[in-house]
C-alpha positions as CSV (number, residue, x, y, z in Angstrom):
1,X,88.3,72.4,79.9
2,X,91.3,72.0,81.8
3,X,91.5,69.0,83.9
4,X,88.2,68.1,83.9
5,X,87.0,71.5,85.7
6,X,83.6,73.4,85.4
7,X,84.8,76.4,84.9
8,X,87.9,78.6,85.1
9,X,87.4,81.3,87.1
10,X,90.2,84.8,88.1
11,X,89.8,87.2,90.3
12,X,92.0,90.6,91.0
13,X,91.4,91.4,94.5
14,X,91.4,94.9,96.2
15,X,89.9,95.6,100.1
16,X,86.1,96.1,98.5
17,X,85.4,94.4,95.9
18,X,87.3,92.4,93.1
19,X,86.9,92.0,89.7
20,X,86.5,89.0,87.8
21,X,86.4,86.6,84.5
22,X,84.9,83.6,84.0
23,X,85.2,81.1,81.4
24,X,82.4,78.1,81.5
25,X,83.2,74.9,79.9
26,X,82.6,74.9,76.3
27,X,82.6,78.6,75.6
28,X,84.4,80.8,74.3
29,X,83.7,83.7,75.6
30,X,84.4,85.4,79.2
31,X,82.6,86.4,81.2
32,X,83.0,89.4,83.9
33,X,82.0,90.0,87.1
34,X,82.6,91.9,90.4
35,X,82.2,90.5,93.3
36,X,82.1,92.5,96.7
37,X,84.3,91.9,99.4
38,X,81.6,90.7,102.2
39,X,80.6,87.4,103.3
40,X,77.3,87.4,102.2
41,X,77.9,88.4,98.4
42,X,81.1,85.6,98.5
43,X,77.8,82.9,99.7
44,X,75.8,83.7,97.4
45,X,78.3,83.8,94.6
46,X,79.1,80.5,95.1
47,X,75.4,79.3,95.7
48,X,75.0,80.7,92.1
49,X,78.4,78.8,90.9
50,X,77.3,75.3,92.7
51,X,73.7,75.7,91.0
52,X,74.8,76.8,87.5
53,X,77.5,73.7,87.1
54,X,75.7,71.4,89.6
55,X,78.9,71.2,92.4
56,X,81.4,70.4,89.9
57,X,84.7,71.8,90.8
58,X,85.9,75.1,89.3
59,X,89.7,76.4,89.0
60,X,90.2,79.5,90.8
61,X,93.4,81.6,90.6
62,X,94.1,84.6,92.4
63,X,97.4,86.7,92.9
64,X,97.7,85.8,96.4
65,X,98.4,83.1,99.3
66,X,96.5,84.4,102.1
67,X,94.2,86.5,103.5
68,X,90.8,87.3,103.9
69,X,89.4,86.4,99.8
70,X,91.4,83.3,100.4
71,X,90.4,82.1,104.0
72,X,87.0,82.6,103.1
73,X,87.5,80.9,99.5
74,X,88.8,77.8,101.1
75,X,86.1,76.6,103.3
76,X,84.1,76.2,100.2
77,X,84.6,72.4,97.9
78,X,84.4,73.6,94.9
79,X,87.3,75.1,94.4
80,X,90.5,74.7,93.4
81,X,92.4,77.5,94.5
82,X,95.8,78.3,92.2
83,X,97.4,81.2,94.2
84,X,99.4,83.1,91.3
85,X,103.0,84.3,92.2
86,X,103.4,88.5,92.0
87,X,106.2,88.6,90.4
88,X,105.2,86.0,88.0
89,X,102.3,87.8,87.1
90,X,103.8,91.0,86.9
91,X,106.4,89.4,83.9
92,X,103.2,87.5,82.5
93,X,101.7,91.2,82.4
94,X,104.8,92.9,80.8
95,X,105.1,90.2,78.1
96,X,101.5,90.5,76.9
97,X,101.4,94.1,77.2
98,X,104.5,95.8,76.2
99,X,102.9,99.4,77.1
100,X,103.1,98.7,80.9
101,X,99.0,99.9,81.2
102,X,97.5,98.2,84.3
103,X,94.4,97.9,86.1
104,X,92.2,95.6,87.8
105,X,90.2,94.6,85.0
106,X,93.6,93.8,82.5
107,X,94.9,92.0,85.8
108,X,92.2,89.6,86.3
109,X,92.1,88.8,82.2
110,X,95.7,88.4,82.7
111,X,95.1,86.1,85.6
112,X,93.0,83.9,83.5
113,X,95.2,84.0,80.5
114,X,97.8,82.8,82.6
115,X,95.6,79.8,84.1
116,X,94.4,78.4,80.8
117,X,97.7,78.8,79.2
118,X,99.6,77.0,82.2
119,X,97.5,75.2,84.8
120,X,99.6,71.8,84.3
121,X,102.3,73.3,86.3
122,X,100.7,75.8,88.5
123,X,101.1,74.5,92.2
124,X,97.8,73.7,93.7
125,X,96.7,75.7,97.5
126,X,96.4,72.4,99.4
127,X,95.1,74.2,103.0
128,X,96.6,72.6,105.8
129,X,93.8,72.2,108.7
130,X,93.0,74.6,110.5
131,X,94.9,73.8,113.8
132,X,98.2,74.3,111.4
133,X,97.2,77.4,110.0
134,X,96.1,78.6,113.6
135,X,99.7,78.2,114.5
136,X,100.9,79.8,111.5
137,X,99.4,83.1,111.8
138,X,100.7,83.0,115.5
139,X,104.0,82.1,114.8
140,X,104.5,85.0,112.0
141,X,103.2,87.5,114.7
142,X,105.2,86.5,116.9
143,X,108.3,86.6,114.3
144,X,106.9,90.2,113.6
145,X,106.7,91.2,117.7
146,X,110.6,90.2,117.8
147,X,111.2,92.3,114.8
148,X,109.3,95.4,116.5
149,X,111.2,94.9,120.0
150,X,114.3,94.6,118.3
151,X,113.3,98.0,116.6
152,X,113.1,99.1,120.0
153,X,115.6,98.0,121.3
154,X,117.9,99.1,118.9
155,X,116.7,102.7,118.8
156,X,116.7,102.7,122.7
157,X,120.2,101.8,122.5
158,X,121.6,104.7,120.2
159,X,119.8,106.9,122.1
160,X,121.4,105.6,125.7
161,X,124.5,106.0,124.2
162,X,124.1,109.6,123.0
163,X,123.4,110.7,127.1
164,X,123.6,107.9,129.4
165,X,126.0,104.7,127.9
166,X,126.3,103.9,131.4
167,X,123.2,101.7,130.9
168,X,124.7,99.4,128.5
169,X,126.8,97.6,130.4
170,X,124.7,97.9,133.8
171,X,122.3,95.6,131.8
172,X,123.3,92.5,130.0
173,X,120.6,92.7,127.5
174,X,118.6,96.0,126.2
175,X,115.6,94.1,125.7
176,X,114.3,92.4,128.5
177,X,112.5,92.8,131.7
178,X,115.3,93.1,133.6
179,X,116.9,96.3,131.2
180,X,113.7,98.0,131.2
181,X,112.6,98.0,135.0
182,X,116.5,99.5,135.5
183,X,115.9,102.9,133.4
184,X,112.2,102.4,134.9
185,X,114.1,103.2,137.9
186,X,117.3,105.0,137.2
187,X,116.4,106.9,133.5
188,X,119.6,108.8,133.7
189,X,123.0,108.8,135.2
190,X,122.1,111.6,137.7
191,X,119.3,109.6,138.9
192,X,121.6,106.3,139.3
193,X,124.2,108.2,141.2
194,X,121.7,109.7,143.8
195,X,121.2,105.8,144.4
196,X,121.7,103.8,147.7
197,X,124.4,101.0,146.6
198,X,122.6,98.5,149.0
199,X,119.3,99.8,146.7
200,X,121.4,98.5,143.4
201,X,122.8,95.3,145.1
202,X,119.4,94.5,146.2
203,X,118.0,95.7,142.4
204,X,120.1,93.1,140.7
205,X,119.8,90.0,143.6
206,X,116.2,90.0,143.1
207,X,116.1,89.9,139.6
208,X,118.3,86.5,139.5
209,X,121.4,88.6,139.0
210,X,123.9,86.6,141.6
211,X,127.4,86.8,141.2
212,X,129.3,89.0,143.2
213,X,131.8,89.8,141.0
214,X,129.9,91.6,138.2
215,X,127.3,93.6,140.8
216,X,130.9,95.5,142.1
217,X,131.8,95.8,139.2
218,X,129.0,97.8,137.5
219,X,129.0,99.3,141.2
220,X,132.3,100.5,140.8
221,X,131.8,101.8,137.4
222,X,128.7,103.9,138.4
223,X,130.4,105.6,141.2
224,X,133.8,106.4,138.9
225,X,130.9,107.6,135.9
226,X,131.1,111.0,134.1
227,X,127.7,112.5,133.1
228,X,128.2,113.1,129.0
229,X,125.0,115.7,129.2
230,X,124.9,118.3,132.3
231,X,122.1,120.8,130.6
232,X,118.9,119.7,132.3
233,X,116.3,120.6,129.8
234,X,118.4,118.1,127.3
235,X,118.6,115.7,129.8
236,X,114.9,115.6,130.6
237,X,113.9,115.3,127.2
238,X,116.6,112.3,126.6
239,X,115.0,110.9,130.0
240,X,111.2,111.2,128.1
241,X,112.7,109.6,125.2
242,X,114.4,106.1,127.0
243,X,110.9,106.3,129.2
244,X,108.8,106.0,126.1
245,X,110.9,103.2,124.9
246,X,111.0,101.5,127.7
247,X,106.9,101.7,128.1
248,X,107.0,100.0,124.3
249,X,109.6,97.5,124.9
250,X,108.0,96.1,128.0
251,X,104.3,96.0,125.9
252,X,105.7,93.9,123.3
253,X,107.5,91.3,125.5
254,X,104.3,91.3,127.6
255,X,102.6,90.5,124.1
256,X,105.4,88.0,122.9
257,X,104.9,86.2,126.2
258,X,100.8,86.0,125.4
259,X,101.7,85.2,122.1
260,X,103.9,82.1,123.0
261,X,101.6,80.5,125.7
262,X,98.9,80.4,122.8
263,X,101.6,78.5,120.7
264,X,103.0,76.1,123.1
265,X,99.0,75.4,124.0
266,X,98.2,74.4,120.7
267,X,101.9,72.7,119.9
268,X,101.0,70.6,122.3
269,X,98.1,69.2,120.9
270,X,100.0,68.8,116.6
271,X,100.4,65.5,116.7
272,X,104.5,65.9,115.3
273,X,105.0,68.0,118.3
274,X,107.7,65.7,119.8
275,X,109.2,64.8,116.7
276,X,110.0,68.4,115.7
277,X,111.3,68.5,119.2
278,X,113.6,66.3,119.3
279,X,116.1,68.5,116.7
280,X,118.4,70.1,118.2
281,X,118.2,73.4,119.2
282,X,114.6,73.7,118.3
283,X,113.2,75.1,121.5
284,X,109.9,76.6,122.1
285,X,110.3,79.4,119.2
286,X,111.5,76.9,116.9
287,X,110.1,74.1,117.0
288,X,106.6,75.4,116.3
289,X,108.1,76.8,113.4
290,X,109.3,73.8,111.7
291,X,106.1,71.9,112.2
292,X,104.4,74.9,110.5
293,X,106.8,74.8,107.8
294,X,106.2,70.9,106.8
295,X,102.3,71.2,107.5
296,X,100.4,67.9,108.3
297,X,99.7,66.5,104.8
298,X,102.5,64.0,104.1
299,X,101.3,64.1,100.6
300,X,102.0,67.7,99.6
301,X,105.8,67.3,99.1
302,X,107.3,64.1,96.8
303,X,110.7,64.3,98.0
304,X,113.1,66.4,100.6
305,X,114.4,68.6,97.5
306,X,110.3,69.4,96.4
307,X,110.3,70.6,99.7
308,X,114.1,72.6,99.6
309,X,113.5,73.8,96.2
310,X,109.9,75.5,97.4
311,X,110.9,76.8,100.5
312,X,113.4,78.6,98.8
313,X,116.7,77.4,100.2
314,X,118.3,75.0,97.2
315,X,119.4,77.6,94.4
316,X,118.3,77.7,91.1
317,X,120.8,77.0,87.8
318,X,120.5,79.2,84.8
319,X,122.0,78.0,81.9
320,X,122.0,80.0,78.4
321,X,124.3,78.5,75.5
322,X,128.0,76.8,77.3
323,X,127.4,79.1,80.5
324,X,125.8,77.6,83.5
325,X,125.6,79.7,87.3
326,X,123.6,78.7,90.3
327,X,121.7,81.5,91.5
328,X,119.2,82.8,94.4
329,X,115.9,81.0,94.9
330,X,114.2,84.6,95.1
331,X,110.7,83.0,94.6
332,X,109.6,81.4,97.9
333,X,108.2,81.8,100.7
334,X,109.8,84.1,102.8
335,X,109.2,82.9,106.5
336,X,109.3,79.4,105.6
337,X,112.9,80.1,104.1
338,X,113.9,82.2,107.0
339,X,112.7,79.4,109.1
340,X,114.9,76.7,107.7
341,X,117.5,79.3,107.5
342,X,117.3,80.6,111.1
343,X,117.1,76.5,112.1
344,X,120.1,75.8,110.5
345,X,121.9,78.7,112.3
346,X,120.7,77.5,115.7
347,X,121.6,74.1,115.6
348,X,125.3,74.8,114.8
349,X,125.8,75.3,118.8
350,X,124.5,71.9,119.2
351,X,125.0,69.6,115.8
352,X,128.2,68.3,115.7
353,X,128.2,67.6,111.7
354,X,126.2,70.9,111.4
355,X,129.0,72.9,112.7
356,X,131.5,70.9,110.8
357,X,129.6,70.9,107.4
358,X,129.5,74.8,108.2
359,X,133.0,75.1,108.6
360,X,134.2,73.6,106.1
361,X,132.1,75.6,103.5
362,X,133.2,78.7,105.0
363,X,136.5,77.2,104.6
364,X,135.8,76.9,100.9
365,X,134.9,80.6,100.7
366,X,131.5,80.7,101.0
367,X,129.9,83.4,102.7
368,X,127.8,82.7,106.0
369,X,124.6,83.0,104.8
370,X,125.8,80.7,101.7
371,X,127.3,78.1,104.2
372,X,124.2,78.1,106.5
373,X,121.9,77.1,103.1
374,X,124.1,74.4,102.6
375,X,123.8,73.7,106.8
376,X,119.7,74.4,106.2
377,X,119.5,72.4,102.8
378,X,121.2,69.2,104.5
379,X,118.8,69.5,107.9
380,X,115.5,69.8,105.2
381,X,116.7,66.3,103.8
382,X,116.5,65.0,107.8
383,X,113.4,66.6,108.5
384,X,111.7,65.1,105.6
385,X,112.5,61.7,106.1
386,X,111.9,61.9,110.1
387,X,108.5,63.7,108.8
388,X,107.6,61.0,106.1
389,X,108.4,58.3,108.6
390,X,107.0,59.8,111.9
391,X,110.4,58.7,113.4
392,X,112.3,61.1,115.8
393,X,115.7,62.3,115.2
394,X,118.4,60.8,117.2
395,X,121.8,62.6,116.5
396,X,123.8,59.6,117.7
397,X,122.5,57.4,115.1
398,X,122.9,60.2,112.4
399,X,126.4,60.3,113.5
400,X,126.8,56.6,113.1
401,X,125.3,56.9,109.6
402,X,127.9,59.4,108.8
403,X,130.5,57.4,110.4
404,X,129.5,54.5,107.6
405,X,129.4,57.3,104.7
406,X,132.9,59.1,105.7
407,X,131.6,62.5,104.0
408,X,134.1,65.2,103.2
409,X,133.1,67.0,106.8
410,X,133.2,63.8,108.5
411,X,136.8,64.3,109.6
412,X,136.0,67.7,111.4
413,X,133.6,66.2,113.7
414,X,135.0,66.4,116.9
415,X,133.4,63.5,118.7
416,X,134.0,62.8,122.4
């Protein structure tokens, strides 16, 4: 058997109950199961498992990273979980059956085919603890809460701009607080003009809006403002519509703010919490983030590029007879990617030699996505070694470094 284990063991899950092969060591033959999707039936499953092959361990694979089978997998020592790619069991599928048939009992002997044929380089599920993983799920919801206010926002806008564009530039952002108690207030331009101007002045001064200057002027451009819809039964249904975004809008942010109180609570307690802060530009959102992406076990990546080349951000050469191109990583992670990705786009407004390595690529005709990989691939190799050595990252002494180095950049830093 396979490294030493028990047993090997697939399973296909679905939200009820998954099917399943096993293959015991020394046999031949498989043998299937179902097993239902409760905690009681996954107990006494492995009760039966830890009795039959007296606690040995037992490689599990399953076509999936998360979630409820694998949370509840986890907590239990005798496995070894091998989450299986999708897309790399969907080619392993095509391959060994040309006919395209599929269900969950072919996908599970699949699963195991694929396990016995190629464990040596399937990556193990090494679970972070559970404080990590804690801050993981939060920190994807809370990437997911942007994405749905930004949905909002977005959709709030084109509407304002089909009856009342007015709005736009009263407000200096669409989604926030500040945006949403204003058409709380004034829905429509009809409704703004019948305003007091003292009532505006006094609408902006106590929301932190100060300066003088800019309060006339959006004055001055309600008072000189044309109306572009004058039928009132349009108008009241436009007025229904920017109400009912606005009543969203301000949910999620009030659920963004719950959501980021619970993450800087228990950021506060990682014990890498003020070495992922010191990089620049990771703030509250971020910082979180990059912690997340890295984990706590310094043993689960060998080297900065392990941890590039899984996350998704260094490309992947294909060569095939005297051609060779470098190509998307398209199997990765995809919020760890975006994390790196999004980093490496932040910290241009406050890295000197990240700005400068970006503007040269772009200089060199790469695209900005393609310059900030090269920006994120660069800050990975930092982060590792800051990680490895629990050392914080001073950009002063980075910038000495490069100073000793000269790289190709190194001329575009502009350095006080």
């Amino acid at each position: 058997m396979k490294e030493g284990f028990a047993a090997l063991v697939a399973l296909d899950w679905a939200d009820e109950r998954h099917i399943g092969y096993l293959q015991a060591r020394g046999k031949d033959e498989w043998e299937r199961f179902v097993l239902k999707q409760t905690p009681e039936a996954i107990q006494q499953w492995v009760g039966e498992l830890r009795q039959r092959f007296k606690g040995e361990k037992i490689a599990l694979v399953v076509e999936q990273r998360r979630g409820a089978l694998i949370y509840a997998l986890q907590k239990y020592e005798i496995f070894v979980i091998f989450p299986l790619n999708t897309t790399a069991a969907k080619n392993y599928r095509k391959a060994l059956r040309a006919s395209g048939a599929k269900d969950d009992v072919s996908d599970a002997e699949i699963q195991l085919t694929f396990l016995r044929n190629h464990i040596q380089i399937m990556r193990r599920l090494d679970p972070d603890t559970a404080r990590t993983r804690r801050l993981r799920l939060l920190v994807e919801h809370r990437r997911k809460l942007v994405n749905r206010a930004t949905a909002l926002g977005n959709q709030l806008t084109a509407e304002l701009k089909e009856y009342f564009p007015l709005a736009l530039q009263c407000v200096a952002k669409i989604r926030s607080r500040m945006a949403c108690e204003f058409l709380r207030s004034w829905p429509s331009l009809e409704r703004l003009k019948k305003a007091n101007e003292q009532e505006v002045r006094t609408f902006y001064f106590q929301r932190n809006c100060r300066s003088k200057n800019l309060i006339e002027t959006r004055i001055s451009a309600i008072r000189n403002a044309v109306p572009l819809v004058e039928e009132k039964p349009i108008l009241q249904a436009y007025e229904l519509m920017t109400l009912t975004a606005v009543r969203q809008i301000k949910a999620v942010l009030f659920c963004i703010k719950a959501v980021d109180k619970e993450i800087e609570k228990i950021f506060n307690s990682h014990p890498d919490a003020a070495l992922f802060k010191s990089f620049p530009a990771a703030a509250a959102a971020m910082a979180p983030r990059l912690a997340v992406a890295t984990g706590e076990d310094r043993t689960r990546f060998e080297s900065a590029a392990a941890l590039a080349n899984f996350s998704g951000i260094s490309p992947v050469s294909i060569e095939s007879g005297k051609s060779k191109t470098i190509a998307f990583r398209l199997a990765a992670p995809k919020f760890q990617r975006q994390t790196f990705h999004e980093y490496a786009a932040m910290s241009l407004r406050q890295s000197l030699w990240a700005n400068a390595v970006y503007q040269l690529q772009r200089q060199r005709g790469k695209s900005h996505h393609a310059a900030l990989r090269v920006v994120a691939y660069k800050w990975i190799r930092i982060i590792y070694r800051c990680w490895i050595n629990r050392q914080q990252y001073d950009e002063r002494k980075y910038l000495e470094v490069l100073k000793k180095k000269n790289p190709d950049f190194y001329q575009k830093l502009k350095i006080a």
